[in-house]
C-alpha positions in Angstrom: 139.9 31.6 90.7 139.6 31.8 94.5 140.3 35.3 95.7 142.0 36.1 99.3 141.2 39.0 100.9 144.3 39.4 103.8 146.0 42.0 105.8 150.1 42.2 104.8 152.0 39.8 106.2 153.5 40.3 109.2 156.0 38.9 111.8 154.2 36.6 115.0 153.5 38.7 117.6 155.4 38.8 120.4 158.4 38.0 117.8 161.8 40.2 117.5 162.5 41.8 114.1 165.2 39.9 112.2 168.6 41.1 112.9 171.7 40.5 110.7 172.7 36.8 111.0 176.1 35.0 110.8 175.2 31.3 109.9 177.6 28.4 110.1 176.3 25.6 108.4 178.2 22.5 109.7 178.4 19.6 106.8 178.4 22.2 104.3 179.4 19.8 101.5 177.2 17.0 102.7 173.9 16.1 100.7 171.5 18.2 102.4 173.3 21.1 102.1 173.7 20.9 98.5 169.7 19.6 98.0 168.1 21.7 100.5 170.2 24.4 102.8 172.3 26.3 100.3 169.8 26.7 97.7 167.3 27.8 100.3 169.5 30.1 101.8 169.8 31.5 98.0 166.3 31.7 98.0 165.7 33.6 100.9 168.1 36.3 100.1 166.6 36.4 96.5 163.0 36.9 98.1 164.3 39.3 100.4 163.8 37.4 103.7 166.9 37.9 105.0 168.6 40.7 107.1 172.4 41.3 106.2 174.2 37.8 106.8 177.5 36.0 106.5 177.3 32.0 105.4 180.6 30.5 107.0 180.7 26.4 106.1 182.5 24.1 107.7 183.2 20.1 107.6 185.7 17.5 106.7 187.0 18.9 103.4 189.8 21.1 103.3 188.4 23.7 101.1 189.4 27.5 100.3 186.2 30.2 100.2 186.7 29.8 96.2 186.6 26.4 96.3 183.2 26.5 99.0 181.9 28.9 96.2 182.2 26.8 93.5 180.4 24.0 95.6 177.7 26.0 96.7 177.1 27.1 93.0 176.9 23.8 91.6 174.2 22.9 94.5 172.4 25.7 93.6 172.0 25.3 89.9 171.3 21.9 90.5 168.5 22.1 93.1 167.6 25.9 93.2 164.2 26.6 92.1 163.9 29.2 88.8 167.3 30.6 87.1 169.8 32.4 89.1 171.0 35.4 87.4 175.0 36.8 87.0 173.9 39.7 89.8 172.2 37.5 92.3 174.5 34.9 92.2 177.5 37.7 92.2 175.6 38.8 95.6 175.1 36.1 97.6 178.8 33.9 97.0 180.5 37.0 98.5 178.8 36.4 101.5 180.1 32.6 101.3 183.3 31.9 103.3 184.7 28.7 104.6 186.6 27.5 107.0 188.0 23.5 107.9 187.1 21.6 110.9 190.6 20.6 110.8 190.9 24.5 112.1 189.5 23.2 115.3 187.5 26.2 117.3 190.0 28.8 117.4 189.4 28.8 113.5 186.0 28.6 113.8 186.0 31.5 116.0 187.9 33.7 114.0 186.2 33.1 110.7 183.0 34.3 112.8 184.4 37.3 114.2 185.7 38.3 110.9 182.3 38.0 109.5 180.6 39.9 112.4 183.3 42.9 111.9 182.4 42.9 108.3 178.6 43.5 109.0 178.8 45.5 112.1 176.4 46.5 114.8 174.3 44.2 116.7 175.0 40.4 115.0 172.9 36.9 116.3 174.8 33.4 114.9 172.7 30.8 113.6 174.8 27.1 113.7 173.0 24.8 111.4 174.0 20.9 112.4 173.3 18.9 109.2 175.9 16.2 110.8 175.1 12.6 111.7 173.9 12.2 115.0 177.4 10.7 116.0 179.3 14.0 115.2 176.7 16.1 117.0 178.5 15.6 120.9 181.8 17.3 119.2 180.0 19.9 117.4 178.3 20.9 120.2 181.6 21.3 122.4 183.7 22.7 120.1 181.3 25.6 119.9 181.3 26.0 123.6 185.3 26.2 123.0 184.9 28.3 120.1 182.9 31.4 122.8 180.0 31.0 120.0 177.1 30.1 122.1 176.3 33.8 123.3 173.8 35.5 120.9 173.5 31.8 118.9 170.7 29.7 117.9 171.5 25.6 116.8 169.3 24.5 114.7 169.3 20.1 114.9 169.0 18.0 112.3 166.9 14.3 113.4 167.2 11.8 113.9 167.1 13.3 117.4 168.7 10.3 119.2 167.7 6.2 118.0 166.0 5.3 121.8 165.3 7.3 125.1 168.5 7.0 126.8 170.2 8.3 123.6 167.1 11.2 123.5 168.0 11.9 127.1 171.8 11.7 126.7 171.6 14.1 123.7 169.5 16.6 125.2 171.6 16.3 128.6 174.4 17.3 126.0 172.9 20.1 124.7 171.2 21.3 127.9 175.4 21.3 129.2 175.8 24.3 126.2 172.5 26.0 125.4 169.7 26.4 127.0 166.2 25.2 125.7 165.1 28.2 124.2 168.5 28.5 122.1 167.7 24.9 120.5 165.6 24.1 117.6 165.1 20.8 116.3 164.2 20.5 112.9 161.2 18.4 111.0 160.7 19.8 107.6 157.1 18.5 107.4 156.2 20.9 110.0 157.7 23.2 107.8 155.4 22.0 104.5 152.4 24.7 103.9 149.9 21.7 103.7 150.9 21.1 107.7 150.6 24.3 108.7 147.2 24.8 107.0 145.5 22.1 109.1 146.0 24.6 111.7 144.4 27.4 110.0 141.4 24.5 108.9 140.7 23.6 112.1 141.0 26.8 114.5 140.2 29.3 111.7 136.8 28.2 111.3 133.7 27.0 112.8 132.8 24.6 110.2 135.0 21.6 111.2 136.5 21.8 114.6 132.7 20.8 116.4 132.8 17.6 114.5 136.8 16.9 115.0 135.9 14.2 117.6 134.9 10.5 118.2 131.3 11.2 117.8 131.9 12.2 113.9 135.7 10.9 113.0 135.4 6.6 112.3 139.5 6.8 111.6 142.1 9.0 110.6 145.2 7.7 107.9 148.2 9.0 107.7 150.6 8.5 104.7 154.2 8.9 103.6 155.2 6.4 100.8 158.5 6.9 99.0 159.1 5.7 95.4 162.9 5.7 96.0 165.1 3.1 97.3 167.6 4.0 100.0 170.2 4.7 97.4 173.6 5.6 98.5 171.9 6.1 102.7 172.9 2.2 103.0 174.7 2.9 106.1 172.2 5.0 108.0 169.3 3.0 106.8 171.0 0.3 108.3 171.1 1.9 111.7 167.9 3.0 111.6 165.1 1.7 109.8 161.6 3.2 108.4 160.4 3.7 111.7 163.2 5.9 113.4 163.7 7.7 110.3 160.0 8.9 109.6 157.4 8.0 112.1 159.3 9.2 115.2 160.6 12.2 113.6 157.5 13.3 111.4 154.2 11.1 111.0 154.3 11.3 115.1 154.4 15.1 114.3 151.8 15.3 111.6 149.7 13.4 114.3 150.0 15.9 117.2 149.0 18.9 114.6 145.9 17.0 113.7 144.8 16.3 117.5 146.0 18.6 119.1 143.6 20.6 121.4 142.9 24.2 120.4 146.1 26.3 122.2 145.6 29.6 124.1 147.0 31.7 121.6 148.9 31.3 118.4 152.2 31.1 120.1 154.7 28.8 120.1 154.8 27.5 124.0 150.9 27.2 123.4 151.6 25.3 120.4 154.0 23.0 121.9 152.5 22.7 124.6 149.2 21.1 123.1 151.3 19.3 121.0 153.3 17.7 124.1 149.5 16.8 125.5 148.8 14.5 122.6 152.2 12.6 122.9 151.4 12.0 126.7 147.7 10.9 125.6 149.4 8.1 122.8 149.3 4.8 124.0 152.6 2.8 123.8 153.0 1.4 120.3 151.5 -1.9 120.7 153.8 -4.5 118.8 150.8 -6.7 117.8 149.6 -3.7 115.6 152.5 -3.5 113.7 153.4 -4.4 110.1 157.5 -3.9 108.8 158.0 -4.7 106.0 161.5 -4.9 103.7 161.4 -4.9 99.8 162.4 -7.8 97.9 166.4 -7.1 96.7 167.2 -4.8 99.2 169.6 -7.4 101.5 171.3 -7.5 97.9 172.5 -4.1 98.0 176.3 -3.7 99.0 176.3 -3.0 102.8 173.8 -4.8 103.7 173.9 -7.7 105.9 172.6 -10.7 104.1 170.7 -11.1 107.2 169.4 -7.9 107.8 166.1 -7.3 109.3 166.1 -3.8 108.9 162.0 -2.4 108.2 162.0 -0.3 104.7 158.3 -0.2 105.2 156.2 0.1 108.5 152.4 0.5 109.1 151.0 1.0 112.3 147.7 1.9 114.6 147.9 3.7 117.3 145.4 5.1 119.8 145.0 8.8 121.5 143.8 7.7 125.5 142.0 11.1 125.8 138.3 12.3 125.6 138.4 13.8 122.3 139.8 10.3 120.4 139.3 7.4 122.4 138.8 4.6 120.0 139.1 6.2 117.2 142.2 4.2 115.6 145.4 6.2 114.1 146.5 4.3 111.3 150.5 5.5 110.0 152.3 4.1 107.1 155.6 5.1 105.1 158.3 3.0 103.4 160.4 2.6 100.4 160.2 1.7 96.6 156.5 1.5 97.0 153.8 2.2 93.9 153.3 5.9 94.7 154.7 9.0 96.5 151.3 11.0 97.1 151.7 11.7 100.8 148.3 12.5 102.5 146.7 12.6 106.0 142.9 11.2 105.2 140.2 11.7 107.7 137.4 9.6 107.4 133.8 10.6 109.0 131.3 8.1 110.4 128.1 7.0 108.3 124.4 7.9 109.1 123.1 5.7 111.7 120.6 4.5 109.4 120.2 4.9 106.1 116.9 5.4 103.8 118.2 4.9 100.7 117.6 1.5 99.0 119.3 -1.8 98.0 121.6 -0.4 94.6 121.3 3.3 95.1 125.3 3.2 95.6 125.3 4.8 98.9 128.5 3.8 100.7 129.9 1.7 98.1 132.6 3.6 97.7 133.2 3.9 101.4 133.2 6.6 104.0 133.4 10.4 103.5 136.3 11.4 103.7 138.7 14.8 104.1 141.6 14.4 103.1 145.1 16.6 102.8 147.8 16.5 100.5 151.4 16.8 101.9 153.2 18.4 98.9 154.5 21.6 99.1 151.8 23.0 97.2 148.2 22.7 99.9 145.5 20.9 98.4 142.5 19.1 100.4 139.7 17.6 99.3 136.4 16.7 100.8 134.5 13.6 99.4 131.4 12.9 100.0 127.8 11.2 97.7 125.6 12.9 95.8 122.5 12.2 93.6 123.1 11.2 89.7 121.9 13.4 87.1 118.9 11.1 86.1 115.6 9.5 87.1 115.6 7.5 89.9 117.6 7.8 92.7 121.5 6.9 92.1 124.2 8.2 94.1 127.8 8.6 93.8 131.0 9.7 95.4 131.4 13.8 94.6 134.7 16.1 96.1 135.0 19.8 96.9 138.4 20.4 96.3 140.8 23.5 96.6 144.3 24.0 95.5 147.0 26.5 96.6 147.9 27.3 92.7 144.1 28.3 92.2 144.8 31.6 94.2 147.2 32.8 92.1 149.6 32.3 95.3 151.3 29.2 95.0 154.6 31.2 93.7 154.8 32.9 97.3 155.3 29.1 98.8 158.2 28.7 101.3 160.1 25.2 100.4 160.0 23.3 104.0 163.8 24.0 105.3 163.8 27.7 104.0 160.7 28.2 106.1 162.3 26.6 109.6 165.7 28.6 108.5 163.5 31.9 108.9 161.7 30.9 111.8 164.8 29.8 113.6 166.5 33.3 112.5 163.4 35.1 114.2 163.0 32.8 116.9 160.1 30.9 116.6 159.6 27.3 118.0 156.0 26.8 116.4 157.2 24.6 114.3 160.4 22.3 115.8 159.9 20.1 118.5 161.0 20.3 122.2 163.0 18.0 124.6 160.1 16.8 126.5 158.3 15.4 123.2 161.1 13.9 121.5 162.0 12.0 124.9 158.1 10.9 124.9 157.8 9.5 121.8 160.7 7.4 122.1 159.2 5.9 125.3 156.1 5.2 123.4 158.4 3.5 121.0 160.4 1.4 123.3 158.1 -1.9 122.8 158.6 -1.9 119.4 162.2 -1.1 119.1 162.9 -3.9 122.3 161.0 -7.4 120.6 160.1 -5.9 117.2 158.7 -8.6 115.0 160.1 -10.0 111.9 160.0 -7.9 108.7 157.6 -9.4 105.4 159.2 -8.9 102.1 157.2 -6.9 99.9 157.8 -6.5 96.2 159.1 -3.0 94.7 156.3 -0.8 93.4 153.7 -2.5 95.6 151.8 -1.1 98.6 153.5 -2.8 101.1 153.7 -6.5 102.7 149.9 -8.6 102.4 149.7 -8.0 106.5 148.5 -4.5 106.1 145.3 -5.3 105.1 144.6 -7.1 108.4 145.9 -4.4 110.3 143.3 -1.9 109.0 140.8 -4.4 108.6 137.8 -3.8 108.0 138.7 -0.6 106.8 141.1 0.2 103.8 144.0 2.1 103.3 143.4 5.4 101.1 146.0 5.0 99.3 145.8 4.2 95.9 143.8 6.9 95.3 140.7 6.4 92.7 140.2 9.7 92.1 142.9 12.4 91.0 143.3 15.3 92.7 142.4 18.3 89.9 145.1 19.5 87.9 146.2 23.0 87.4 144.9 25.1 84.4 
C-alpha cells in the first residue's frame, strides 16, 4: 500500500468560495445529459460539492418538472455510479425543474428567477450548452434576451467550430454576449485525473522534468482508440470525422499538457498561457504525415453516403518548432471499432550511446524505455526499463515500476471528468478548458489537412488501423498493443 501524507484539500488560491448556483442545462434530454451531466450533478450533491442549487432543463421536448424528474431518474440509475438511495434521490429531484424552449426567453427567465427567489441571497447561473454546434448561435442570444448573462457562467460543449472561420465566427458570437472570462469551453480529458497528474509528475518533482527534453525524449505517442462504432452519431460523424472530433478537441490538448513549459504559478492564466505557447510552436499538420483510415462496413450503415470519405481512424506526426522539442516527433492516433480501448500517452527515452553489453544479452530487444500513462479515470503510469535476469551470465530483460491510483486506498475519492469541469466552472477556474486564442490556433494548424486531405484506407473492425501506419512511425512502433498488462488491483 502506498501511503499519502497531504494537507486537506483546499480551494485554488486566488479562487472565490462556491456560492449557491442556478444551472440551466440546455439539451437536458439529449445523450450526454443522461450519460454524463445529470448523474454527475447527482454525484456532486451526494459528495457534498455543491453549494445550494437549482437544476432548470430546457430543450425541444415539451415536458412538465414531473415528467423532467422521471427522465433525470432513469439517467441516473442507468449511468450513476453506486446505488442512489429513497433520501438522496428525494433530495436532489426537488431541485429539478423544467421549462420548454418553446417558452422562448421570457420563460426561461422566469423559471430562473423563481429558482433564485427560492434560494435567496447572493445566486451565480451556470448555463450548460450540451447542444449541437448549430443550435449554439440561438442559445446564446436568447440568453442575452432572457437578462441571464449578469452573474452567469456558459460552459461549451466541442466541437468548438469545424474550421477557423467557423472558430472565429463562434467566438465573435460569444465575445457579442459574454466576455472571455464568463466562457468555458469544455474537454473532459482535461478533466481525467491521469491528465492532470502529468502536471503534478512533471513540476512536482525533480526527478523527471531535467530529462523532459530532446536530449533524453527519442518520441512521445499519444493514444485514443475506441472499440465502438459510431452507433446512432451517423449524422455528426458524418460532418465531422475522427480528426475534428478528437484530435482538435483533446489529443491536441493532451499534447500541450505534456510540453508545455513550467508556468509561473499554478494558476489558470499561467496555465493557459504555456499551454497557448505550445500551439503557436506546432508546426502545421503536414498532409504527407497523415494516415485516415475508415473501417470496412461502415459506408453500409444507414446515413451514410455510399461514397463517403469520412476518416473513422486518423494517425498523425506532428512536430513542436521550439528549443525544448525540436525533432523529436509527436505521434497521435484515435479511431473507431479498433482492437482495444486502453488510451495512453507513452514517452519513449533515447538509448545509451554505446552499449557494452554483448551480441544476445537482450538489451534493446524489446525496444526503448519507456514512461508511459494511462488515460482512464483511475491514474496509473508505468515506467519500463531492462534489468539483469536472475541467473549466471548476463541476460537482460524489460522490468516496470508501476503505480496505481486504487493502491492508495484513494481511488474512491476520484472525480468522473465532466463532474470535475462542472465544479471548476461553478468556482471559476479556467485550468482546465481551453481559451479563444488556442482553439482558433489549432484550427489553423489544421487547415492543410482539412483543405486537400487524402483519401481514407479501409481498415478492418478490431484491427489497429489501416497497413499505412506502420510507415508513418517507421522505424519506430506504435505502443499499442501492449505486451505487458498493467497490474491488477488486489
Amino acid at each position: 500500500m502506498i501511503e499519502t501524507d497531504s494537507p486537506p484539500d483546499q480551494d485554488p488560491p486566488g479562487l472565490a468560495p462556491l456560492l449557491p448556483h442556478v444551472i440551466v442545462l440546455f439539451g437536458a434530454t439529449g445523450d450526454l445529459a443522461a450519460r454524463k451531466l445529470l448523474p454527475g450533478l447527482l454525484h456532486l450533491s451526494i459528495s457534498g460539492m455543491l453549494p445550494e442549487y437549482r437544476i432548470i432543463g430546457t430543450s425541444t421536448s415539451q415536458l412538465s418538472d414531473e415528467d423532467f424528474r422521471h427522465v433525470a431518474r432513469h439517467a441516473c440509475d442507468q449511468y450513476a455510479m453506486g446505488k442512489i438511495s429513497l433520501l438522496q434521490w428525494a433530495q436532489f429531484e426537488q431541485k429539478l425543474s423544467f421549462v420548454p424552449l418553446s417558452e422562448g426567453p421570457d420563460g426561461l427567465h422566469a423559471a430562473v428567477s423563481k429558482a433564485e427567489a427560492d434560494i435567496g441571497g447572493d445566486v451565480r447561473r451556470l448555463h450548460y450548452l450540451s447542444i449541437p454546434p448549430a443550435a449554439a448561435s440561438d442559445v446564446i442570444h436568447m440568453l442575452g434576451e432572457a437578462d441571464l448573462v449578469e452573474r452567469s457562467r456558459v460552459i461549451m460543449e466541442k466541437p468548438f467550430g469545424t474550421d477557423l472561420a467557423s472558430a472565429k465566427a463562434l467566438n465573435d458570437l460569444v465575445h457579442e454576449i459574454f466576455a472571455e472570462e464568463q466562457v468555458f469551453r469544455i474537454d473532459h480529458f482535461l478533466g481525467k485525473e491521469a491528465a492532470q497528474n502529468i502536471l503534478a509528475f512533471r513540476f512536482a518533482n525533480g526527478l523527471f522534468e531535467p530529462i523532459w527534453n530532446r536530449d533524453h525524449i527519442d518520441h512521445v505517442q499519444i493514444d485514443v482508440p475506441e472499440v465502438l462504432s459510431v452507433d446512432d452519431r451517423v449524422k455528426f460523424y458524418e460532418a465531422t470525422g475522427a480528426f475534428k472530433d478528437m484530435v482538435v478537441t483533446h489529443l491536441f490538448q493532451i499534447l500541450a499538457f505534456m510540453a508545455m513549459e513550467p508556468p509561473t504559478a499554478l494558476e489558470p492564466g499561467a496555465i493557459s498561457e504555456e499551454k497557448n505557447k505550445v500551439f503557436r510552436s506546432l508546426r502545421p499538420v503536414d498532409v504527407t504525415k497523415v494516415v485516415r483510415g475508415q473501417y470496412e462496413g461502415y459506408r453500409d450503415i444507414p446515413g451514410v453516403a455510399p461514397d463517403s470519405d469520412t476518416e473513422t481512424f486518423v494517425a498523425l506526426r506532428c512536430e513542436i518548432d521550439n528549443w525544448r522539442w525540436a525533432g523529436v516527433p509527436f505521434y497521435l492516433r484515435t479511431g473507431k471499432q479498433l482492437g482495444g480501448g486502453e488510451r495512453i500517452i507513452s514517452i519513449a527515452f533515447r538509448e545509451p550511446p554505446k552499449s557494452m553489453f554483448p551480441q544476445g544479452s537482450g538489451v534493446g530487444t524489446q525496444g526503448p524505455d519507456h514512461l508511459t500513462f494511462d488515460l482512464a479515470d483511475s491514474s496509473k503510469l508505468s515506467l519500463s526499463f531492462y534489468g539483469k535476469k536472475p541467473g549466471p551470465g548476463m541476460k537482460l530483460e524489460k522490468l516496470s515500476l508501476q503505480f496505481a491510483l486504487h493502491e492508495t486506498g484513494q481511488d474512491g475519492d476520484v472525480l468522473e471528468a465532466y463532474e470535475r469541469l462542472i465544479h471548476d466552472a461553478m468556482v471559476g477556474d479556467h485550468t482546465l478548458f481551453n481559451t479563444a486564442e488556442g482553439i482558433e490556433r489549432l484550427w489553423e494548424l489544421s487547415t492543410p489537412l482539412l483543405d486537400g486531405p487524402l483519401p481514407v484506407q479501409p481498415y478492418p473492425k478490431g484491427s489497429w488501423g489501416p497497413e499505412g501506419i506502420a510507415d508513418l512511425i517507421s522505424p519506430r512502433s506504435w505502443r499499442l498493443p501492449f505486451e505487458r498488462q498493467w497490474r491488477a488491483a488486489t
